[in-house]
Phi, psi and omega in degrees: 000312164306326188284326158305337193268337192270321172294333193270323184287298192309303166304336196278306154316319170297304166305329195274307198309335182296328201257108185240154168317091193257080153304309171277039161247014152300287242038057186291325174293341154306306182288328210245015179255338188280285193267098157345275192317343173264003178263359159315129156322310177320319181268008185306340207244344175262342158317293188306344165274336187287341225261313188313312179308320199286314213291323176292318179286314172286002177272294176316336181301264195000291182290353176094010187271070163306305180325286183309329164283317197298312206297323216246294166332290206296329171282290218301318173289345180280308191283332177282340178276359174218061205319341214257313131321328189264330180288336169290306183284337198275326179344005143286110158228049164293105168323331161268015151271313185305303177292346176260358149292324158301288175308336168265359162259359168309138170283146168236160180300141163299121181270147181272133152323122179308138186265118195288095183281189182261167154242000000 
């Protein structure tokens, strides 16, 4: 009964390590070479999230959020597969979130700790 119980584990385990997060089976570069609207010029800023998004689901592979990656694939296949919706809803293109976007993505230098003078 014990040895049944260890086979049932060891698979069940074995079944979880197979199933990894299949980011390149989005084809997010198939779909956005596919669908016109996303090769629009116009359209450079919802690519780039989607492309952002992909970047965030193999980061999540990495760390072991297999849930959290698979969940981020599933948007990235929703949002790429309906360019039009998605370029609708995404439709804030306030420059100034964009710069600050930019801007939040600058690495920054570490601030020195303030120096205590005595008194």
């Amino acid at each position: 009964m014990r040895i049944l119980a260890a086979a049932l584990i060891l698979a069940a385990s074995t079944a979880m390590a197979g199933a990894a997060c299949d980011v390149k089976g989005a084809k997010l570069e198939e779909a956005i070479a596919a669908k016109s609207e996303l090769r629009e010029a116009a359209n450079k800023q919802t690519v780039r999230d989607l492309r952002t998004l992909r970047d965030a689901a193999i980061v999540l592979e990495t760390y072991k959020y297999e849930t959290e990656c698979e969940r981020v694939v599933a948007i990235i296949r929703a949002l790429a597969a309906n360019p039009e919706k998605t370029i609708e809803r995404s439709g804030d293109t306030d420059e100034e979130k964009a710069e600050d976007l930019m801007e939040a993505r600058e690495p920054k230098a570490p601030v020195a700790p303030e120096t205590v003078k005595p008194k």
